[in-house]
DRENDO-1510 file (C-alpha; in Angstrom, 1 decimal, always signed):
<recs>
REC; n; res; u; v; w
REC; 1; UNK; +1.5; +30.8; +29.1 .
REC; 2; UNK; +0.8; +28.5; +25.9 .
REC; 3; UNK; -1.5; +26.6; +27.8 .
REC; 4; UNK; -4.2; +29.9; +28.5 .
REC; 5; UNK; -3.4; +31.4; +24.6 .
REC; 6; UNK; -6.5; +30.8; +22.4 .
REC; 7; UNK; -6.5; +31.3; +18.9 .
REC; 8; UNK; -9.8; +31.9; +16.7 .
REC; 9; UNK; -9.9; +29.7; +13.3 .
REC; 10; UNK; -12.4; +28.9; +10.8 .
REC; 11; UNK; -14.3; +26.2; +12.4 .
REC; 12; UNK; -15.4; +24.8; +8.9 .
REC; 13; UNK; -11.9; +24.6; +7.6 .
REC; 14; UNK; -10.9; +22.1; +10.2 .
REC; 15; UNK; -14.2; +20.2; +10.1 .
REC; 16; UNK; -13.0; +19.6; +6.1 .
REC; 17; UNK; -9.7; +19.0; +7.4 .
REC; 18; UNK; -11.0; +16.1; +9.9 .
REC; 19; UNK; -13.6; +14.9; +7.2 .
REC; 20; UNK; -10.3; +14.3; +4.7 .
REC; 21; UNK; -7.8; +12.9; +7.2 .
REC; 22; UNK; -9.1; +9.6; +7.4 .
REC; 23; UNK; -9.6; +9.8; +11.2 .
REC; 24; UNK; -13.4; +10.1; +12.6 .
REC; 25; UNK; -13.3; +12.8; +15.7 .
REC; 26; UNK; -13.6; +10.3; +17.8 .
REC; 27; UNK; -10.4; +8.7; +16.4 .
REC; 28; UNK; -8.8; +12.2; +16.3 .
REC; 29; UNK; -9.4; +12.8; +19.8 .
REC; 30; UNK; -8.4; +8.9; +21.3 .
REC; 31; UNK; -4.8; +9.8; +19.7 .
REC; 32; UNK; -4.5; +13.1; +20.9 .
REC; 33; UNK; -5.2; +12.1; +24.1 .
REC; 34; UNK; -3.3; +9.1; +24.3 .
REC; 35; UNK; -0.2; +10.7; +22.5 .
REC; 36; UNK; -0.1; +14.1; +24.9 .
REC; 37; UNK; -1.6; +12.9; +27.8 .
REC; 38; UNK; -4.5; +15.6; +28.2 .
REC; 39; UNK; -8.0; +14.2; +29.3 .
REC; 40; UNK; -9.7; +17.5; +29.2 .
REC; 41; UNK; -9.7; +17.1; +25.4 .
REC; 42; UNK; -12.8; +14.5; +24.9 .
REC; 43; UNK; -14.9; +14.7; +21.9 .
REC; 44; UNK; -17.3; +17.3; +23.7 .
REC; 45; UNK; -14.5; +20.1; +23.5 .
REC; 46; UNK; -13.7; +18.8; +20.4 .
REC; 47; UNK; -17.0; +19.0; +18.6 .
REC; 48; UNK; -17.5; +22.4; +20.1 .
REC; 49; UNK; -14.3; +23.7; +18.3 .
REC; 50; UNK; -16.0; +22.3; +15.6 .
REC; 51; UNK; -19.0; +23.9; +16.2 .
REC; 52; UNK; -17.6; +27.4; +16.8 .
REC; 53; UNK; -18.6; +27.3; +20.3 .
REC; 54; UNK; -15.6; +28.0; +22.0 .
REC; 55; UNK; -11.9; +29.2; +20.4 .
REC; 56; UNK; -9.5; +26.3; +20.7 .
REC; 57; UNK; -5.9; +26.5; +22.8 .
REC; 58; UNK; -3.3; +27.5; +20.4 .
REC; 59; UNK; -1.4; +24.3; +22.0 .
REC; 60; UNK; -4.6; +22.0; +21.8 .
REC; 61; UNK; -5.0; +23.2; +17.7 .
REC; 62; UNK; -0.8; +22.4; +16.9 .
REC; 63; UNK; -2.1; +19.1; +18.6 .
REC; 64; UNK; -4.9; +18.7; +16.4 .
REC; 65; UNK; -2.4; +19.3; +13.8 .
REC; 66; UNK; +0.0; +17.1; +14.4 .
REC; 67; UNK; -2.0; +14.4; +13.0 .
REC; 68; UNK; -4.0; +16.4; +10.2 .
REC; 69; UNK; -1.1; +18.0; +8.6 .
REC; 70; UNK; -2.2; +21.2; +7.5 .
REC; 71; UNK; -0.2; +23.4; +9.0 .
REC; 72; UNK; -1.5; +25.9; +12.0 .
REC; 73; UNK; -2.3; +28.7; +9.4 .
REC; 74; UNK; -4.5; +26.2; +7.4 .
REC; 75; UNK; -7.0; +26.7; +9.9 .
REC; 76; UNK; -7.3; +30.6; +9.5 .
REC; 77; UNK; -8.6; +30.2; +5.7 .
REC; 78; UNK; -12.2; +31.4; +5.3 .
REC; 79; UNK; -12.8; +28.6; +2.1 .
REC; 80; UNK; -10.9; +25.3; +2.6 .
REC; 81; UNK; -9.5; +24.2; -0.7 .
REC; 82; UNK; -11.1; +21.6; -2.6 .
REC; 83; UNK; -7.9; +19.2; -2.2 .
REC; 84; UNK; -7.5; +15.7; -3.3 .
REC; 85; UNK; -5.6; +13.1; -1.6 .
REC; 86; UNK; -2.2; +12.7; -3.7 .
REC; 87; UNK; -1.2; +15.6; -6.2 .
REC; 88; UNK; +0.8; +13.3; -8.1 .
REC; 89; UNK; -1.6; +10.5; -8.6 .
REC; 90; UNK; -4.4; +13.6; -9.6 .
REC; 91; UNK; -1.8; +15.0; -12.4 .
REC; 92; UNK; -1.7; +11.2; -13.7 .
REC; 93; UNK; -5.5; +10.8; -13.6 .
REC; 94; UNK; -6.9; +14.2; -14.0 .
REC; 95; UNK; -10.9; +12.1; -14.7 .
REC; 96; UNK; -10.3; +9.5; -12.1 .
REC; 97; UNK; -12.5; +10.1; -9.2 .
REC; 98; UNK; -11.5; +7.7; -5.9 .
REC; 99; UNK; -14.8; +6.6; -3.9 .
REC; 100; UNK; -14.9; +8.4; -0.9 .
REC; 101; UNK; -14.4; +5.4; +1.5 .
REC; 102; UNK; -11.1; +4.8; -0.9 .
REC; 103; UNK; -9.6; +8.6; -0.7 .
REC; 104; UNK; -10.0; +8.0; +3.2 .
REC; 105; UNK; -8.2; +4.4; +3.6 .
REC; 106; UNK; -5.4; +6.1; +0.9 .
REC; 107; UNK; -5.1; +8.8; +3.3 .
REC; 108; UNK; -4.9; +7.1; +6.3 .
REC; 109; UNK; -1.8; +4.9; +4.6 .
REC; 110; UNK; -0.3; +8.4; +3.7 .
REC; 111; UNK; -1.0; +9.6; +7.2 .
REC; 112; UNK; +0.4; +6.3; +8.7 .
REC; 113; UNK; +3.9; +6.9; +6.8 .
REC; 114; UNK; +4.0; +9.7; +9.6 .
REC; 115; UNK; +3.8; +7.5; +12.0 .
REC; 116; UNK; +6.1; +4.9; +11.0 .
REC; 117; UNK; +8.7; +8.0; +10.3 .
REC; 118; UNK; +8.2; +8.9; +14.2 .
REC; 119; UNK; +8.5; +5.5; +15.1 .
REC; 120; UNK; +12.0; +5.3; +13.2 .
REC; 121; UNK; +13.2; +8.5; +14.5 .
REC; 122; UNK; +12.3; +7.0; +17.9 .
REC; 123; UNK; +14.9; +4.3; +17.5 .
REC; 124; UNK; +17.3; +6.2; +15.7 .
REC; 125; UNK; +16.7; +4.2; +12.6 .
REC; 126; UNK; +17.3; +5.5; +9.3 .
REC; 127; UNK; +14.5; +4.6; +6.6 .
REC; 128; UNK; +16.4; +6.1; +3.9 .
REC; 129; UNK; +16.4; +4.5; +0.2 .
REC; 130; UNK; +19.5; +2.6; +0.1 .
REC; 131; UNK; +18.6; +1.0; -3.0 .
REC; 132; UNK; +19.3; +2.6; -6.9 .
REC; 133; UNK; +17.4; +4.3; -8.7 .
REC; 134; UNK; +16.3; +2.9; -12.1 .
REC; 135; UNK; +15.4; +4.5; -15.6 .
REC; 136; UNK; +13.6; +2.5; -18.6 .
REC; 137; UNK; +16.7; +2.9; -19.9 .
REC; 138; UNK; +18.4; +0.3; -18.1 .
REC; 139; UNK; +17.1; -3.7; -19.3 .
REC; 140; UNK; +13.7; -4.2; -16.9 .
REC; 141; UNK; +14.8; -8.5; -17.7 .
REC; 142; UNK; +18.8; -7.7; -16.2 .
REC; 143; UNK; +17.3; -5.7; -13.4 .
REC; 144; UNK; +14.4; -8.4; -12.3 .
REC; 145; UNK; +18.1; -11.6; -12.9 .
REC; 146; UNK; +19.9; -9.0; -10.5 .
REC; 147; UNK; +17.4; -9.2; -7.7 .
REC; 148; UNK; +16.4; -12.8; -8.4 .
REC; 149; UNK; +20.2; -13.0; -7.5 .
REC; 150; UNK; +19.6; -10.4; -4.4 .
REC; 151; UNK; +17.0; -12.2; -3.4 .
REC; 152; UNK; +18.3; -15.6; -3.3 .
REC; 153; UNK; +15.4; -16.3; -5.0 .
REC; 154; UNK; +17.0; -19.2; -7.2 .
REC; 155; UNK; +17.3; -21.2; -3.7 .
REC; 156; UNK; +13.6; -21.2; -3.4 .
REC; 157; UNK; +11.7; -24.0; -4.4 .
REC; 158; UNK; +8.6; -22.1; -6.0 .
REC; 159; UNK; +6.6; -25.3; -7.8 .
REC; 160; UNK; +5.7; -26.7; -4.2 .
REC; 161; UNK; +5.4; -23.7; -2.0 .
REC; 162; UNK; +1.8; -22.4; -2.2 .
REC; 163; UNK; +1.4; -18.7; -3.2 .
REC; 164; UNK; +0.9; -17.2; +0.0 .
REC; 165; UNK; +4.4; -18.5; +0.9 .
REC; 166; UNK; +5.7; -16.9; -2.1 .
REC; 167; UNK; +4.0; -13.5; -1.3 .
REC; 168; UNK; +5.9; -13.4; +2.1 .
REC; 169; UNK; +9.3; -14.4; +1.3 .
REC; 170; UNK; +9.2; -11.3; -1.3 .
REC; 171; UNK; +7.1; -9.4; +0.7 .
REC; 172; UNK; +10.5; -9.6; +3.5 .
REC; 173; UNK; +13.1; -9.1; +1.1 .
REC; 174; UNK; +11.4; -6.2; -0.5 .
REC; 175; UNK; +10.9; -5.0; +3.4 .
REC; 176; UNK; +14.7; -5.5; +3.8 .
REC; 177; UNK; +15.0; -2.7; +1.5 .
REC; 178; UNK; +13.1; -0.3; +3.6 .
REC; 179; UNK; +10.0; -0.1; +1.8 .
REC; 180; UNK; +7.0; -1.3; +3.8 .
REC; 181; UNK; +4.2; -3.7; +2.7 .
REC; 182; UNK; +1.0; -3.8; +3.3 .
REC; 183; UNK; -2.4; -5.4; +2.2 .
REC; 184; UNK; -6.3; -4.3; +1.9 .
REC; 185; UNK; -9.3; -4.3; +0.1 .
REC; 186; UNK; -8.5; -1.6; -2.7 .
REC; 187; UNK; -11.8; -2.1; -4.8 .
REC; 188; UNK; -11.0; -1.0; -8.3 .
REC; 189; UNK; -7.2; -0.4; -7.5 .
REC; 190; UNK; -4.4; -3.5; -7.9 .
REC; 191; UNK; -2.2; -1.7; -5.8 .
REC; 192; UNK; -0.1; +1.5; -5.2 .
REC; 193; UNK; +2.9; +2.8; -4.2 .
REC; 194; UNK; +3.8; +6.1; -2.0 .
REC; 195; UNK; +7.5; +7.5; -2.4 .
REC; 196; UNK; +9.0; +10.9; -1.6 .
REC; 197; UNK; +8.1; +13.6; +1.1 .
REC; 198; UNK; +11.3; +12.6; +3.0 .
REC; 199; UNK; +8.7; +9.6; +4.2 .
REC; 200; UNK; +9.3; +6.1; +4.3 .
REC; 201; UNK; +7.8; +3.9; +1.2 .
REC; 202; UNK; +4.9; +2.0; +1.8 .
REC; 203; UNK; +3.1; -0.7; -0.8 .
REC; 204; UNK; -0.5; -1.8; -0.5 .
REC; 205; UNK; -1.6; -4.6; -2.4 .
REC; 206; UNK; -5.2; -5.2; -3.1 .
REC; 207; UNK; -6.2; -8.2; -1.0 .
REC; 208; UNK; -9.0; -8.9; -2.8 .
REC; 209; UNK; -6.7; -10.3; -5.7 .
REC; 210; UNK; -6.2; -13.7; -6.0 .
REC; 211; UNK; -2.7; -14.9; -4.7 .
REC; 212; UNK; -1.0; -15.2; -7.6 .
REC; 213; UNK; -2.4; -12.2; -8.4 .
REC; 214; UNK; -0.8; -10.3; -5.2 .
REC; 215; UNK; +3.0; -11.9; -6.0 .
REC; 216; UNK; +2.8; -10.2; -9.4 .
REC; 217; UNK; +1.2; -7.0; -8.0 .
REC; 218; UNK; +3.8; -6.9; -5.4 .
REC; 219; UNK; +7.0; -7.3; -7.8 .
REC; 220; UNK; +5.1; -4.6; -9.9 .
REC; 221; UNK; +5.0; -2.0; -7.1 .
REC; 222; UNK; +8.1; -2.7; -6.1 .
REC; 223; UNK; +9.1; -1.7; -9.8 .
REC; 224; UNK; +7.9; +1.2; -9.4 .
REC; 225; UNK; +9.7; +2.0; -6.5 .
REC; 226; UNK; +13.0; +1.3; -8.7 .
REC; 227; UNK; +12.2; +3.7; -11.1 .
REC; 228; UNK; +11.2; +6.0; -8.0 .
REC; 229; UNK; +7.6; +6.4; -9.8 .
REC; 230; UNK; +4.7; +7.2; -7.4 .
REC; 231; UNK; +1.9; +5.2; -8.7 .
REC; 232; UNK; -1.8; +4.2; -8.6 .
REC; 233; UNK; -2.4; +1.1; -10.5 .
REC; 234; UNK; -6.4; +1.2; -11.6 .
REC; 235; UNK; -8.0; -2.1; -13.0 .
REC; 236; UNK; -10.1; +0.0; -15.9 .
REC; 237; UNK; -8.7; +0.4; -19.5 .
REC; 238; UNK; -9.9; +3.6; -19.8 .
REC; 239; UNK; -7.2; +4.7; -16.9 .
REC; 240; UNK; -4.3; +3.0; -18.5 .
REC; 241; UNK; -1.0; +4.0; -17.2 .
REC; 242; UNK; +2.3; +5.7; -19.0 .
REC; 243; UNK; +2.5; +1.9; -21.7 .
REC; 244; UNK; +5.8; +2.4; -21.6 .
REC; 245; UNK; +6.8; +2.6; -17.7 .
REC; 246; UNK; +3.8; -0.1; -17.5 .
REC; 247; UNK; +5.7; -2.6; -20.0 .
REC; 248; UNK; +9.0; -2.1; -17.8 .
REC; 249; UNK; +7.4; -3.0; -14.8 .
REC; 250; UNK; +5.3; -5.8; -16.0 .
REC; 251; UNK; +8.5; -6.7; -17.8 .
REC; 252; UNK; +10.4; -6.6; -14.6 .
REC; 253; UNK; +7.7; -8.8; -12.3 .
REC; 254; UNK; +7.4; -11.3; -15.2 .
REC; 255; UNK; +11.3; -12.1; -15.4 .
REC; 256; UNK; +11.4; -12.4; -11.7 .
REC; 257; UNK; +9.3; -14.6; -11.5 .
REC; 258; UNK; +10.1; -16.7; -14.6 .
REC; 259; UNK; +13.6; -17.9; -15.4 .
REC; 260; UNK; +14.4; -17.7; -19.3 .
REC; 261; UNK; +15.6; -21.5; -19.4 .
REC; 262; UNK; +11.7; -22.1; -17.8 .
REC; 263; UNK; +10.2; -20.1; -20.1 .
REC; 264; UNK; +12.4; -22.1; -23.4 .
REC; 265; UNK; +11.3; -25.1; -21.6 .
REC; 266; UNK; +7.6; -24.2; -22.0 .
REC; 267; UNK; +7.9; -23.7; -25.9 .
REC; 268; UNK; +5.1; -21.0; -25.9 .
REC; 269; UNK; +6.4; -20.6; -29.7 .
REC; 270; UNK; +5.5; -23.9; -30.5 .
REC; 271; UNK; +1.9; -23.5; -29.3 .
REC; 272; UNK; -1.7; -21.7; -31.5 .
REC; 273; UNK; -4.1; -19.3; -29.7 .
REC; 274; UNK; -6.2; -21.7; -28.7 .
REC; 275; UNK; -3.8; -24.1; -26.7 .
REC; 276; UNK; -2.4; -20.5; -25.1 .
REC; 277; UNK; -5.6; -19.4; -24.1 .
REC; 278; UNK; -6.9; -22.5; -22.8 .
REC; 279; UNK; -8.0; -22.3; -19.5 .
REC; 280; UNK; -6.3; -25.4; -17.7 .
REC; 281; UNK; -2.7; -24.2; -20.0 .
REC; 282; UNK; -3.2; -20.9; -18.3 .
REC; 283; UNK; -3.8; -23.1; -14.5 .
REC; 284; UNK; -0.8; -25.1; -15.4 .
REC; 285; UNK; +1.3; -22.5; -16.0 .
REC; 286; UNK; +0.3; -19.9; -12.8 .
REC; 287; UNK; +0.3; -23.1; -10.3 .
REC; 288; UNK; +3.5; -23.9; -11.7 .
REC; 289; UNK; +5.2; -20.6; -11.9 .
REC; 290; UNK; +3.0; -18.5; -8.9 .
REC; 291; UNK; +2.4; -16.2; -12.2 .
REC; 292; UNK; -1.1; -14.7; -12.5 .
REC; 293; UNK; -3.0; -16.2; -15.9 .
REC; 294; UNK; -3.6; -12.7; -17.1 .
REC; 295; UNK; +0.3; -11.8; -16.9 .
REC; 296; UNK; +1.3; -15.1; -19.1 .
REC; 297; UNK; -1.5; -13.8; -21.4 .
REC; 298; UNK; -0.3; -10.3; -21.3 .
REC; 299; UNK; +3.4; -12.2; -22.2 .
REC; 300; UNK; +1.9; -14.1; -25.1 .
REC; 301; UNK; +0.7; -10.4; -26.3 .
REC; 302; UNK; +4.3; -9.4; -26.2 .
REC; 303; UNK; +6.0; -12.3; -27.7 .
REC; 304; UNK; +3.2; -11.4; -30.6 .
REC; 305; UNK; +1.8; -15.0; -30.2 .
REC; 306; UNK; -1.8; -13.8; -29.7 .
REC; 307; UNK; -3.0; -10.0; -31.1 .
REC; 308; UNK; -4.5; -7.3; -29.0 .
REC; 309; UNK; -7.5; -7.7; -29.3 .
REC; 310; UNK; -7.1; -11.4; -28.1 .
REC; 311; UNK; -5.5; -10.1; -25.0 .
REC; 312; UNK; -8.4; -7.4; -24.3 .
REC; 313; UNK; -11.3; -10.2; -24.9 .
REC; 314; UNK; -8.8; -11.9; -22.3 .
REC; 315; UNK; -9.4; -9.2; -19.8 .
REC; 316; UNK; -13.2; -9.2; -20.2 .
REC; 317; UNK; -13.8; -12.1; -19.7 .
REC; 318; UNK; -11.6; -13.0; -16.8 .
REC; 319; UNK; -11.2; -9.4; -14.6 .
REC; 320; UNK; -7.9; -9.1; -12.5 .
REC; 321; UNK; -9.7; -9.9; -9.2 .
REC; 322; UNK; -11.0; -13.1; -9.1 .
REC; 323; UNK; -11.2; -13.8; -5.3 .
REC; 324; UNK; -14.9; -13.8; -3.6 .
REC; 325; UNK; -15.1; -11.4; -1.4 .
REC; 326; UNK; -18.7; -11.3; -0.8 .
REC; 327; UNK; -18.8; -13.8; +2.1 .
REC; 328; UNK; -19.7; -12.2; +5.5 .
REC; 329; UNK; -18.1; -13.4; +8.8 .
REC; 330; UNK; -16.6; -16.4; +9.6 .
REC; 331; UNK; -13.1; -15.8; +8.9 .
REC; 332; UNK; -10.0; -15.3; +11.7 .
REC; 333; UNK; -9.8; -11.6; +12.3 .
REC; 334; UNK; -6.1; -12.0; +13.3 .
REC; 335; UNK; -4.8; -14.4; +11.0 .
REC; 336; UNK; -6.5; -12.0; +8.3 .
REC; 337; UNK; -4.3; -8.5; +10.2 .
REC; 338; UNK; -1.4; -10.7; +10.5 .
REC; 339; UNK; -1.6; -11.2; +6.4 .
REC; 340; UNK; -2.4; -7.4; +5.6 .
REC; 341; UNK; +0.2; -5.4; +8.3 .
REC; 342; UNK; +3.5; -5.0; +7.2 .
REC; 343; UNK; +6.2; -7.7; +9.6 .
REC; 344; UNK; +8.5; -5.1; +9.2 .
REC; 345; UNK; +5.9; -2.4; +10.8 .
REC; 346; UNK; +5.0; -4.8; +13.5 .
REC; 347; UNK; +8.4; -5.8; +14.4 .
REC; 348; UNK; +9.0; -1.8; +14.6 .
REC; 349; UNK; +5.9; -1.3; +16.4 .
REC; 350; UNK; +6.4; -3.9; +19.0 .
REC; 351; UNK; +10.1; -2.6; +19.8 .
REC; 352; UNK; +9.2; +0.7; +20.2 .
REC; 353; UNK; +6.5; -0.9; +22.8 .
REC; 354; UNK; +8.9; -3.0; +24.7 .
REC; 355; UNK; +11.7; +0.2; +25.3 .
REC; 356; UNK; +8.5; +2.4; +26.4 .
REC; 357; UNK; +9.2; +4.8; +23.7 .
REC; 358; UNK; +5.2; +4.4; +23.0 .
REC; 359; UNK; +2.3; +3.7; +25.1 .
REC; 360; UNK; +0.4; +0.3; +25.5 .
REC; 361; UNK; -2.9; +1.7; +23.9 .
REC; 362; UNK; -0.9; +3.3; +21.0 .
REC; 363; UNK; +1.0; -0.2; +20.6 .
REC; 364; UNK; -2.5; -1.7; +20.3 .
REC; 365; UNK; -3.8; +0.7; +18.2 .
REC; 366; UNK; -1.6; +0.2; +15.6 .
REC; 367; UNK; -1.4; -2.8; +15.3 .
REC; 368; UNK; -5.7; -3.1; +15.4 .
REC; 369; UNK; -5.4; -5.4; +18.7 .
REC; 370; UNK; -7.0; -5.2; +22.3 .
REC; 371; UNK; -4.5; -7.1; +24.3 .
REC; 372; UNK; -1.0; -8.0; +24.8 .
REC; 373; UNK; -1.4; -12.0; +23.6 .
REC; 374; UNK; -3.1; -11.0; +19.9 .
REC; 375; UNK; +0.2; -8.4; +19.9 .
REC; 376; UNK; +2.6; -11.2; +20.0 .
REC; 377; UNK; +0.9; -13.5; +18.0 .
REC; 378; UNK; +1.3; -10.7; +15.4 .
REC; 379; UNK; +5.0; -9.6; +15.8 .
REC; 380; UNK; +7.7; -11.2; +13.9 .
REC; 381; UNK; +11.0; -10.5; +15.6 .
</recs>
């Protein structure tokens, strides 16, 4: 009966709908068939709903749906609304404008805490926040020495890992708190955090950062997810976030990161502007402490050993992202995925895989793969 029910819509509202979901049609229409098993929907009978050339199933439009997520009477509207992609981060930024290319790879991360929901549901797993929430009332110092302590990160011998190793053995305990982290080119973004909607939370960390650079990023979003604070953080002064909820997360990445008897050791007092600020000082100390130069400068700032306006000269001359990003080819496509999917999405992925909850070509096409042998290599169990 379902199956023979057609339904007229307003074909321009859902072309806006597919244009903002981060999914080409042709994408749209590989998942819904995959997911519902219907080969009569191929992008022909797709773009003619687009079109207006012929009145969509009621059935095939709550499939459409299910990956838009409109709602079925979205589609009825004559004018769709002139919507951006997180209310939240628009309120914050009401003259910051994402690049289009951006807004779509943000909204395919939102879209993608959908899926990773499903997938929990699938296996009964709960992806509720177990952890406390956090006010800048409580000490941002005692918080970053009590998961330190969580973390058993006073075991780890940081002066002779490398900074990637760093990166992962947070990147898994911060996953062990049921927030999953991932990594991609964010152009002008450090990185972001999404929180709330009864979702689970998902990081992103600008890859393009250098290493150092993605540790303190990823203890920084991670403080905002203990003060439950949705957050876009934008590399341009002139979009400077809340200074006082930015301070306690700074505050809490820095003291992770750096023990106090470490930082006495260094005698930063003891030291003028020009030994602070000097360029193999500032290499000492980040190789040393996997601490990004800019956040020991940002430090001296705070301990009032430099002034302001030394700290913004800082920042001009040195930008946040320092890594080169304009080479072309030649890298390892799979070593690269493995470094920018979450383990702890993989690992959920891959078991939903083996129990058949979800189909081979949905395995592979979340995890970006074409056969089973680049899947393994990518799944941490």
């Amino acid at each position: 009966m379902g199956e023979s029910f057609t339904i007229k819509i307003n074909p321009k509202t859902l072309a806006y709908a597919i244009d903002n979901s981060g999914y080409t049609p042709e994408e749209l229409v590989d998942k819904i068939s995959s997911r519902f098993k219907v080969k009569y929907f191929n992008n022909e009978y797709l773009a003619n709903i687009i079109k207006g050339k012929i009145t969509p199933k009621y059935n095939d439009l709550k499939k459409i749906d299910s990956f838009l997520k409109r709602g079925v009477p979205y589609y009825f509207l004559t004018n769709p609304p002139k919507d951006r992609t997180f209310v939240k981060f628009r309120n914050k930024y009401p003259n910051f404008k994402l690049s289009p290319s951006l807004e779509i790879k943000l909204r395919k991360y939102e879209l993608l805490r959908e899926d990773i929901k499903d997938l929990c549901n699938l296996e009964n797993i709960s992806f509720e926040r177990a952890t406390p929430i956090y006010t800048l009332n409580n000490n941002p110092i005692e918080v970053a020495h009590k998961f330190r302590n969580l973390f058993n990160f006073d075991d780890i011998d940081i002066e002779n890992l490398e900074s990637k190793d760093i990166f992962k053995i947070i990147r898994e305990k911060i996953e062990d708190n049921l927030v999953f982290v991932f990594k991609d080119d964010l152009e002008n973004l450090r990185g972001c955090i999404f929180i709330g909607n009864n979702l689970p939370a998902l990081i992103l960390v600008n890859s393009t950062d250098d290493k150092n650079g993605e540790i303190f990023t990823l203890l920084h979003e991670f403080a905002h997810f203990l003060l439950n604070d949705e957050e876009l953080d934008i590399d341009m002064p002139k979009f400077e976030t809340d200074p006082t909820v930015e301070k306690w997360c700074n505050s809490f990445s820095y003291h992770f990161m750096m023990k106090d008897e470490d930082e006495s050791e260094e005698k930063f007092l003891g030291k003028n502007i020009d030994e602070l600020l000097d360029l193999s000082y500032l290499n000492y100390l980040s190789d040393r402490y996997k601490i990004s130069k800019l956040a020991f400068v940002y430090r001296f700032y705070l301990l009032n050993l430099i002034s302001s306006d030394d700290y913004n000269n800082y920042k001009k001359r040195f930008p946040y992202k320092q890594k080169n990003t304009s080479k072309k080819g030649g890298g390892n496509y799979y070593l690269t995925l493995k470094t920018r999917l979450s383990n702890k999405f993989t690992s959920l992925v891959y078991r939903n895989y083996i129990t058949g909850n979800i189909s081979t070509y949905e395995a592979f096409n979340y995890l970006q793969v074409k056969d089973h042998s680049r899947m393994n290599d990518l799944v941490e169990v």
